[in-house]
Backbone as XML, in Angstrom:
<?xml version="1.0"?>
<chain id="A" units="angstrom">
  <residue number="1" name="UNK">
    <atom name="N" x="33.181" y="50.182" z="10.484"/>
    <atom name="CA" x="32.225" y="49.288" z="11.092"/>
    <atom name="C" x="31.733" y="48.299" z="10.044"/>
  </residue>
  <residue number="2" name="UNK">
    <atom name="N" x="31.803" y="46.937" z="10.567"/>
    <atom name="CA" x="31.086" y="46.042" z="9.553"/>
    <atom name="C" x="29.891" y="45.911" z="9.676"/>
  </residue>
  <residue number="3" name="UNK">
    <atom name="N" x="29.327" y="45.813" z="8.606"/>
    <atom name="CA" x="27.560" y="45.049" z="8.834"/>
    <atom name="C" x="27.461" y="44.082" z="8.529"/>
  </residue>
  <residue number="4" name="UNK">
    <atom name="N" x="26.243" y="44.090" z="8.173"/>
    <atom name="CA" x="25.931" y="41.702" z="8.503"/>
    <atom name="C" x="24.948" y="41.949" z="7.125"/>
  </residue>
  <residue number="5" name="UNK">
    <atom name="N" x="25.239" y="41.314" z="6.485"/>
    <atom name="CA" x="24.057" y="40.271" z="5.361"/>
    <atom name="C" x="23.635" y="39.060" z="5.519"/>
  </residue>
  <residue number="6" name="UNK">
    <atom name="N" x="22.345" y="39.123" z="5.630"/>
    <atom name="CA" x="22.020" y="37.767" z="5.933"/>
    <atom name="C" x="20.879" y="37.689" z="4.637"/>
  </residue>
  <residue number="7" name="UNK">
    <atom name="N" x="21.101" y="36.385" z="4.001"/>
    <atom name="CA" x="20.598" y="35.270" z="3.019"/>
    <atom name="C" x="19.906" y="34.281" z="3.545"/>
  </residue>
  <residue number="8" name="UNK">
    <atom name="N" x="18.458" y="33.991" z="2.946"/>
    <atom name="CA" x="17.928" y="33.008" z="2.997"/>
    <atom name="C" x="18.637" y="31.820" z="1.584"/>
  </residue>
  <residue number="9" name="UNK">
    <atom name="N" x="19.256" y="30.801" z="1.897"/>
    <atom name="CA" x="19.192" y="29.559" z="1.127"/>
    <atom name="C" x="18.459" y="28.455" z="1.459"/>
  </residue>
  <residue number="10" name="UNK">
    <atom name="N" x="17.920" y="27.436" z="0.369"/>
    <atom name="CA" x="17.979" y="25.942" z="1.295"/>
    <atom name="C" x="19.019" y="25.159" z="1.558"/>
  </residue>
  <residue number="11" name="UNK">
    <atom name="N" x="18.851" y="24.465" z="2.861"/>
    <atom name="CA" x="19.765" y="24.051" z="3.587"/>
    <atom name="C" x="20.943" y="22.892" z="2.634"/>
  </residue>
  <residue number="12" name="UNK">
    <atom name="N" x="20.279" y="22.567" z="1.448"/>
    <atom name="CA" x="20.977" y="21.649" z="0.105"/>
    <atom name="C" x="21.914" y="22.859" z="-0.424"/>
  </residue>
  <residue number="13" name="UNK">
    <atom name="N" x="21.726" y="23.620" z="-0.948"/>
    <atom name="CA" x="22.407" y="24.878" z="-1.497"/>
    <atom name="C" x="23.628" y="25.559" z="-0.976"/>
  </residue>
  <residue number="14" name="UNK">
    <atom name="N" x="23.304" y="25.969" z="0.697"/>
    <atom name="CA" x="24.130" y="26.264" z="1.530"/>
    <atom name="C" x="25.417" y="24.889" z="1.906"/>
  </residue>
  <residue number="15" name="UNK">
    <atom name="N" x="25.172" y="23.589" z="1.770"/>
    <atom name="CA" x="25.875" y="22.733" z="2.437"/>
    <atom name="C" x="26.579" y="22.598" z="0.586"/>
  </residue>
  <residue number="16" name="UNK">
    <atom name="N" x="26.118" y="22.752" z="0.039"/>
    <atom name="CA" x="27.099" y="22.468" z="-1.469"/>
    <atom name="C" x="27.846" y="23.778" z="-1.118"/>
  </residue>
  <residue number="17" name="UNK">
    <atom name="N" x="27.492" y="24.486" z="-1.019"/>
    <atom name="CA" x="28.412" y="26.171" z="-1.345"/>
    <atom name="C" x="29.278" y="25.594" z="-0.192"/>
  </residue>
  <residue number="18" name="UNK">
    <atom name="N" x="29.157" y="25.502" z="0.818"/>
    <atom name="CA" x="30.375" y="25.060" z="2.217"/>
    <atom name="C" x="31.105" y="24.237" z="1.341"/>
  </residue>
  <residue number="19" name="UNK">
    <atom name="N" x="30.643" y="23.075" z="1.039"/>
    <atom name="CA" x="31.290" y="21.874" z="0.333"/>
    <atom name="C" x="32.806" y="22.240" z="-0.789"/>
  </residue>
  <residue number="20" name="UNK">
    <atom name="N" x="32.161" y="23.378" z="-1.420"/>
    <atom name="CA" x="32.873" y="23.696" z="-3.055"/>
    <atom name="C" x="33.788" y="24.833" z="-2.067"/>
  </residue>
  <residue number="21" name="UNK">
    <atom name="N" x="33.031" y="25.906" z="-1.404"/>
    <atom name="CA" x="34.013" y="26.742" z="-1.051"/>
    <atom name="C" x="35.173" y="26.478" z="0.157"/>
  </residue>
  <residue number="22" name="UNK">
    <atom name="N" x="35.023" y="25.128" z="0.684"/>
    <atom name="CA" x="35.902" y="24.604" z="2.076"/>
    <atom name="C" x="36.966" y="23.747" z="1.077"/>
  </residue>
  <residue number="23" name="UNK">
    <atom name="N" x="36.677" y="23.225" z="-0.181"/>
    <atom name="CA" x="37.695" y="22.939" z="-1.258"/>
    <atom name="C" x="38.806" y="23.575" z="-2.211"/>
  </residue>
  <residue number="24" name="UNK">
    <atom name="N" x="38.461" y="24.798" z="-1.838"/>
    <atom name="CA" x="38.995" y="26.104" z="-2.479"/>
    <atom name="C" x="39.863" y="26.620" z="-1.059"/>
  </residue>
  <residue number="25" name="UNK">
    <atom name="N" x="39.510" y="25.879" z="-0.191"/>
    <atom name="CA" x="40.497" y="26.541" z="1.263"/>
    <atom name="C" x="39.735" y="28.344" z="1.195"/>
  </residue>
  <residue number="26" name="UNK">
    <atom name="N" x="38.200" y="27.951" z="1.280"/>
    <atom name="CA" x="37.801" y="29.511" z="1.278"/>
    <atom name="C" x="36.825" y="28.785" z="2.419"/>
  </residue>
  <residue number="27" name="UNK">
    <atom name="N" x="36.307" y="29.857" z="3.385"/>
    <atom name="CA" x="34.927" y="29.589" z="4.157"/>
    <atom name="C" x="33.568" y="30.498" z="2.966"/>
  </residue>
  <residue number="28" name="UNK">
    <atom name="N" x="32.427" y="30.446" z="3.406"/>
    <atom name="CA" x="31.588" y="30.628" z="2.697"/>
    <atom name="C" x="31.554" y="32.384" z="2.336"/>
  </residue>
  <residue number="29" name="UNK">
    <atom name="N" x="31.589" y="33.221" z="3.856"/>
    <atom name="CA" x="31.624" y="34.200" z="3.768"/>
    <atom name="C" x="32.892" y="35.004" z="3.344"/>
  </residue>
  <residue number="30" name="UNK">
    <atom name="N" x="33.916" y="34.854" z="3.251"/>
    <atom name="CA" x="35.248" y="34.998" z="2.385"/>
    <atom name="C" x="34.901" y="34.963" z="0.965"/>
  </residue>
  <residue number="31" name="UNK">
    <atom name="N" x="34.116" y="33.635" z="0.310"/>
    <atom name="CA" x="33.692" y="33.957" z="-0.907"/>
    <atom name="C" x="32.645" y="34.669" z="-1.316"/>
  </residue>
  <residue number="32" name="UNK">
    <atom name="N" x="31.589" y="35.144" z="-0.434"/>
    <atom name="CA" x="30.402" y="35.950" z="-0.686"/>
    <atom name="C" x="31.256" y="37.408" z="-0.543"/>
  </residue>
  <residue number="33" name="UNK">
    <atom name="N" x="32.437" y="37.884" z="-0.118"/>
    <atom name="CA" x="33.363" y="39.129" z="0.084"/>
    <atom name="C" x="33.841" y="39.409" z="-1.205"/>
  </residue>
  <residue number="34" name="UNK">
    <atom name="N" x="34.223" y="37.784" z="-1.705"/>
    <atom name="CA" x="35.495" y="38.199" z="-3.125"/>
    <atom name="C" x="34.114" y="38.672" z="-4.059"/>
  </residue>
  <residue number="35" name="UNK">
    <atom name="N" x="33.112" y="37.914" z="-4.281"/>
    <atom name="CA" x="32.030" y="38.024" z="-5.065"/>
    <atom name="C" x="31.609" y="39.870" z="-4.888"/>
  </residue>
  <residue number="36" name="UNK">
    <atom name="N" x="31.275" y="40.002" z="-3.521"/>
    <atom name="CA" x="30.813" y="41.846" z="-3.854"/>
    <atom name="C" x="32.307" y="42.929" z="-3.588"/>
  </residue>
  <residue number="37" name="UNK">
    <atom name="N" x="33.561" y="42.461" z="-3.759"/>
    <atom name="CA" x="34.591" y="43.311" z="-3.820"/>
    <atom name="C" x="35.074" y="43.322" z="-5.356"/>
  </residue>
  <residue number="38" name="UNK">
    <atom name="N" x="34.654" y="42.114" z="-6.125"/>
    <atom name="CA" x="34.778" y="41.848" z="-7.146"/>
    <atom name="C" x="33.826" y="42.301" z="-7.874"/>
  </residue>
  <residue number="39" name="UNK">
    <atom name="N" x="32.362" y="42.861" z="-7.564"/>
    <atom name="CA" x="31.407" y="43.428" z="-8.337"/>
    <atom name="C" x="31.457" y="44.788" z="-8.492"/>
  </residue>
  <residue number="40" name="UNK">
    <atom name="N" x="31.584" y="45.176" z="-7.254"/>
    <atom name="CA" x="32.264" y="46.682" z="-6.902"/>
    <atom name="C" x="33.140" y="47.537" z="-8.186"/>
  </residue>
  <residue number="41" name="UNK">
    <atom name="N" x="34.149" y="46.327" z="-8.082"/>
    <atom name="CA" x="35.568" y="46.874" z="-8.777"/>
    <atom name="C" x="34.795" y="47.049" z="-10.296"/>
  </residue>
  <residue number="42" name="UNK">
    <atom name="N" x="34.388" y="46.222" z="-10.611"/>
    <atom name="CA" x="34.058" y="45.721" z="-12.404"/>
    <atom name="C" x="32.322" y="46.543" z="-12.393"/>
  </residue>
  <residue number="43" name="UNK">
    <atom name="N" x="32.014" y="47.155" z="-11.471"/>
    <atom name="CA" x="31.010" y="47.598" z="-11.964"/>
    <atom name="C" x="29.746" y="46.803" z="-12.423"/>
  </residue>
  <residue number="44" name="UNK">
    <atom name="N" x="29.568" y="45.654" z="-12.022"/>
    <atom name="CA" x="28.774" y="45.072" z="-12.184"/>
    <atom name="C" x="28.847" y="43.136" z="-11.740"/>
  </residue>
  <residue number="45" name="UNK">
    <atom name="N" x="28.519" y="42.588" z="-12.660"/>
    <atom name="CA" x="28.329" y="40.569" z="-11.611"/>
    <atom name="C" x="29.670" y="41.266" z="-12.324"/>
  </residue>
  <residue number="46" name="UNK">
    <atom name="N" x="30.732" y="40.026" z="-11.840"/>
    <atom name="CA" x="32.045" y="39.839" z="-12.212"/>
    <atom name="C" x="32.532" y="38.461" z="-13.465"/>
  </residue>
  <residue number="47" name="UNK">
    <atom name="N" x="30.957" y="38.271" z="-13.553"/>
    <atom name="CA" x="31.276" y="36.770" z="-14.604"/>
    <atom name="C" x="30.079" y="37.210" z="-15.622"/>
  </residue>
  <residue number="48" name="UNK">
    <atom name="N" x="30.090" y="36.092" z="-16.337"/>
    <atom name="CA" x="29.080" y="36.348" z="-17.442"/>
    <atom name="C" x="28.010" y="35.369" z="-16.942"/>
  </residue>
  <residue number="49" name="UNK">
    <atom name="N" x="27.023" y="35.576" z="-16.887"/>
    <atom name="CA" x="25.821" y="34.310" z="-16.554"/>
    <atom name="C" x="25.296" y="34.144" z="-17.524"/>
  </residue>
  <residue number="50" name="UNK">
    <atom name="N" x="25.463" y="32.976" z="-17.647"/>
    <atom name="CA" x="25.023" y="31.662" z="-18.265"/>
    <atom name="C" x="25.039" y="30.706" z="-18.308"/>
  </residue>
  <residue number="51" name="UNK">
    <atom name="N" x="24.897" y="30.096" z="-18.633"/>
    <atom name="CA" x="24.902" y="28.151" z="-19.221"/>
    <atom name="C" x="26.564" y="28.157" z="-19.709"/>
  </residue>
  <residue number="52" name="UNK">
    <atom name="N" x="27.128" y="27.014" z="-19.169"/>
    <atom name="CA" x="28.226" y="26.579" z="-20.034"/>
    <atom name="C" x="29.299" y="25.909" z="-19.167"/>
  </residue>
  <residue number="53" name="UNK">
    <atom name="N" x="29.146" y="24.991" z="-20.114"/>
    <atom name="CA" x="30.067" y="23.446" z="-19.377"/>
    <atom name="C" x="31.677" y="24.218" z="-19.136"/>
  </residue>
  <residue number="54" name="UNK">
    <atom name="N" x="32.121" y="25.096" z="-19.824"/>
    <atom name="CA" x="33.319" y="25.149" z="-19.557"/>
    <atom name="C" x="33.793" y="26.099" z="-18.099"/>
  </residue>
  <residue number="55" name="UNK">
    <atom name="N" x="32.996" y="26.728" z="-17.349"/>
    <atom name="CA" x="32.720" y="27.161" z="-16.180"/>
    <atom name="C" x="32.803" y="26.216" z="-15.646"/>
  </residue>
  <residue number="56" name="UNK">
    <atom name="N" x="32.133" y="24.907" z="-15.542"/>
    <atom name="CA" x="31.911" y="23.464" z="-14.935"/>
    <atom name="C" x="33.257" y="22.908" z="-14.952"/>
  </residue>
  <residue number="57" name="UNK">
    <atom name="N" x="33.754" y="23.369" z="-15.928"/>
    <atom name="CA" x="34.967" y="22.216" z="-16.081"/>
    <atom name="C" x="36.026" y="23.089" z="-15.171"/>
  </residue>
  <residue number="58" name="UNK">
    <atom name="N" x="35.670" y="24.750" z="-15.549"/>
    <atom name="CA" x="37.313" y="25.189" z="-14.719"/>
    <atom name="C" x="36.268" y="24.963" z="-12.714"/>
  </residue>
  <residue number="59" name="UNK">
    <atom name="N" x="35.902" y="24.932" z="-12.280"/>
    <atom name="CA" x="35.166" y="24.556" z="-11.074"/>
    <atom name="C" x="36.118" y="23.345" z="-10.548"/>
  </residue>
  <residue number="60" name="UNK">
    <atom name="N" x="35.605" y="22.474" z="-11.570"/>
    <atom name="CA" x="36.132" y="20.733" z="-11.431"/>
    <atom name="C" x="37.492" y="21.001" z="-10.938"/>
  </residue>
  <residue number="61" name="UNK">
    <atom name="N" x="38.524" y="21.495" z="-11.903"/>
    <atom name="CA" x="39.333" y="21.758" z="-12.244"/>
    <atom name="C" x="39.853" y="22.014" z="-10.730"/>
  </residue>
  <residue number="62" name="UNK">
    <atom name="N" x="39.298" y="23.447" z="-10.414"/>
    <atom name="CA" x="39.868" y="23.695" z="-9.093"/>
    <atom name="C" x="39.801" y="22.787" z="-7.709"/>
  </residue>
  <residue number="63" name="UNK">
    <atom name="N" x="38.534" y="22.004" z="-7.906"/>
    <atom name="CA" x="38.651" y="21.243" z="-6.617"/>
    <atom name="C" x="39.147" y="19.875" z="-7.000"/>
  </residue>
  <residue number="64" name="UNK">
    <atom name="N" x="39.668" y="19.495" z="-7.844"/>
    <atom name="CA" x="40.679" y="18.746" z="-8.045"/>
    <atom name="C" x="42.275" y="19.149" z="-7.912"/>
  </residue>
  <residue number="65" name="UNK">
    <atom name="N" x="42.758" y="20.489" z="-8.054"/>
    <atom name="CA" x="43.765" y="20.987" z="-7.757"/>
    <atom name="C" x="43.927" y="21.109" z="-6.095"/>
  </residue>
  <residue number="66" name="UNK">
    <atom name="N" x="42.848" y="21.855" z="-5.490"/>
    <atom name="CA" x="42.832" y="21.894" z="-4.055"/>
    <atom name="C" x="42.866" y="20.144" z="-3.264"/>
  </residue>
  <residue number="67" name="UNK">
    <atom name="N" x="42.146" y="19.366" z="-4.030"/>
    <atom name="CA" x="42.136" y="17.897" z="-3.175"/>
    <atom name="C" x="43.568" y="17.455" z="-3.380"/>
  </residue>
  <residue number="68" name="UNK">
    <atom name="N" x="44.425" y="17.707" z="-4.618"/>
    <atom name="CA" x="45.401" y="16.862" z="-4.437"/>
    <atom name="C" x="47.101" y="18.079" z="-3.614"/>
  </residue>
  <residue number="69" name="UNK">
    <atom name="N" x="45.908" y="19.191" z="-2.822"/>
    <atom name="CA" x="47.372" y="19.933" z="-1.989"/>
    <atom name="C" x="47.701" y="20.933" z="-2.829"/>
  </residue>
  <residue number="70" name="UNK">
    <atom name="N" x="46.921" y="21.527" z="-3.637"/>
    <atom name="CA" x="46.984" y="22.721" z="-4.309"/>
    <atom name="C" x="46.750" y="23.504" z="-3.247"/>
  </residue>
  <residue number="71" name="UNK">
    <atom name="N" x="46.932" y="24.973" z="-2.912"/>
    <atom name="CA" x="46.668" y="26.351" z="-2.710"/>
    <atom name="C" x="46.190" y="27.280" z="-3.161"/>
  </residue>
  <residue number="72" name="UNK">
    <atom name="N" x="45.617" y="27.987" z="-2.651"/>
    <atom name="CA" x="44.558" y="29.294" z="-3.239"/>
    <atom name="C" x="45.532" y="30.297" z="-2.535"/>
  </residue>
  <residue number="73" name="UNK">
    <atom name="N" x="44.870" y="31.579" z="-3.191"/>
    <atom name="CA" x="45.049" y="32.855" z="-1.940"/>
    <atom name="C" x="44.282" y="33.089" z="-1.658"/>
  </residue>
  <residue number="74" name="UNK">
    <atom name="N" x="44.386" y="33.823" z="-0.503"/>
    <atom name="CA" x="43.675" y="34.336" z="0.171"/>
    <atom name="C" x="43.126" y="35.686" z="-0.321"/>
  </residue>
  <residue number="75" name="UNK">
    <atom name="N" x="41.644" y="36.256" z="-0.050"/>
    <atom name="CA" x="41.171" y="37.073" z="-1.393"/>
    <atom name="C" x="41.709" y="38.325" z="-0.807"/>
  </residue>
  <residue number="76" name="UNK">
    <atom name="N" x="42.128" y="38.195" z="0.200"/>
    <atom name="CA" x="42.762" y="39.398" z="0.777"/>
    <atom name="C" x="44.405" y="39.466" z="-0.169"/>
  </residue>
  <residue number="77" name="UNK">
    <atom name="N" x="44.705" y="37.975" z="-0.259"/>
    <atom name="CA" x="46.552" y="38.031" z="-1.074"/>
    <atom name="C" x="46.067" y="38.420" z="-2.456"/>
  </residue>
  <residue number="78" name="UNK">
    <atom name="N" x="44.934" y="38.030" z="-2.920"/>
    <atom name="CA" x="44.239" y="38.132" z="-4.570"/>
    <atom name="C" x="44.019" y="40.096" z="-4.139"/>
  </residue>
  <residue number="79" name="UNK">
    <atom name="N" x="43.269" y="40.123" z="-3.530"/>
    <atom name="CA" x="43.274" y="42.075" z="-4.271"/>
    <atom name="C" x="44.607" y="42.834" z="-3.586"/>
  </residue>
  <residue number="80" name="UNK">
    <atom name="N" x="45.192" y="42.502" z="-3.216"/>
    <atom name="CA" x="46.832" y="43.328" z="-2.987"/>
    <atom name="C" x="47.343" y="42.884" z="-4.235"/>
  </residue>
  <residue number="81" name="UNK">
    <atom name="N" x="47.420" y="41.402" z="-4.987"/>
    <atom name="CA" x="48.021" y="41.449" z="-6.266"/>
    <atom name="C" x="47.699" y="42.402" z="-7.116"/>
  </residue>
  <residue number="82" name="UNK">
    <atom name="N" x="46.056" y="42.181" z="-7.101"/>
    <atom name="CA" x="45.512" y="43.425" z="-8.348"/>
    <atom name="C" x="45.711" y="44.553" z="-7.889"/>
  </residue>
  <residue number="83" name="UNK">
    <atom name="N" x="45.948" y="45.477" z="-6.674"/>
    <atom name="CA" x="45.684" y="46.392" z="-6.671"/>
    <atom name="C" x="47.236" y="46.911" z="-6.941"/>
  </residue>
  <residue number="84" name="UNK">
    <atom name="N" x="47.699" y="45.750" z="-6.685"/>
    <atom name="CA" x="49.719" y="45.929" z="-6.864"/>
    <atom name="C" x="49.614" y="46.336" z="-8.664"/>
  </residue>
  <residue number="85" name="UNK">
    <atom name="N" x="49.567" y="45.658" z="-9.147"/>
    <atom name="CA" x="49.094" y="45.826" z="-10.936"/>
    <atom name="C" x="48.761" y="46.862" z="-11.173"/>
  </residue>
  <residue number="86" name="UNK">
    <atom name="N" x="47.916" y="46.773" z="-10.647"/>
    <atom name="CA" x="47.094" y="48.115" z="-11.543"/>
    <atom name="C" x="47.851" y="49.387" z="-10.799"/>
  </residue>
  <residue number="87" name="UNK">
    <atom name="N" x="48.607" y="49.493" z="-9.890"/>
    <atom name="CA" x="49.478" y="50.551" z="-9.747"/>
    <atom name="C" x="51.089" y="50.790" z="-10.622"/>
  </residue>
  <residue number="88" name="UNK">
    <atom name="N" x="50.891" y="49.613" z="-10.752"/>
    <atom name="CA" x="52.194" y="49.489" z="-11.689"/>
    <atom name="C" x="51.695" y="49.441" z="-13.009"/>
  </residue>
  <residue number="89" name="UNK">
    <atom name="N" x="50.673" y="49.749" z="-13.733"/>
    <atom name="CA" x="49.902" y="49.598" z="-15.116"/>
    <atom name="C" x="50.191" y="48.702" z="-15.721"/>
  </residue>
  <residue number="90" name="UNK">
    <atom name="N" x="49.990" y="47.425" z="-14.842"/>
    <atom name="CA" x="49.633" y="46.395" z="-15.844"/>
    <atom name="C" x="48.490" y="45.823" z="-16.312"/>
  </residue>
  <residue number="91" name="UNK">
    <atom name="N" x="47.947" y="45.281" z="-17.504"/>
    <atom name="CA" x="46.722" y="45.113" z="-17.531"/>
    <atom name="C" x="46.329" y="44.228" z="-16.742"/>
  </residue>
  <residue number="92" name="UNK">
    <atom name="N" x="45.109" y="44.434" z="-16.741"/>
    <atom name="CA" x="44.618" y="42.963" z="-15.801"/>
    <atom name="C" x="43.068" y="42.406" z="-16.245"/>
  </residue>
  <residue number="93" name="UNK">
    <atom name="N" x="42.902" y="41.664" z="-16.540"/>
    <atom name="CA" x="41.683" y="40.996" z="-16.937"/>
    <atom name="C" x="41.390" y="41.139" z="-18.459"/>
  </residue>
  <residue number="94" name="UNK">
    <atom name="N" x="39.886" y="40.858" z="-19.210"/>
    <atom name="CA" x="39.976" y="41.471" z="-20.686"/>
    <atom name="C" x="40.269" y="42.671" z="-20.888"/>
  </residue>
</chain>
């Protein structure tokens, strides 16, 4: 059975997150999935928080790849890769 999370954002916040994540060929809630399947796994956030332009730049990066007809997977094709890996012992991440 699924359940529901529901988030308060402001309506500026929410329409950037649509914006960045409909550029990534993700809907919003697909990326709020990879975010807690990805916290799950790693035991904690899945990134480092902080400040730093070079996060900014790989961001850029991607929605410049997606505008000019790049592809993503799907986070469902992303954890069958990893989970493919890590059955076959390969490393994966640091």
């Amino acid at each position: 059975m699924a359940k529901t999370i529901q988030v308060r954002v402001d309506d500026q916040l929410k329409d950037s997150a649509d914006r960045l994540f409909s550029s990534l060929g993700l809907d919003t809630s697909t990326a709020i999935r990879i975010f807690l399947v990805a916290s799950t796994e790693s035991g904690g956030i899945p990134f480092a928080v902080a400040h730093g332009v070079e996060r900014d730049a790989a961001i850029r990066e991607a929605i410049s790849y997606r505008k000019s007809g790049g592809s993503f997977l799907t986070a469902e094709q992303s954890l069958a890769n990893i989970r493919d890996a890590i059955k076959a012992g390969v490393a994966y991440g640091p």
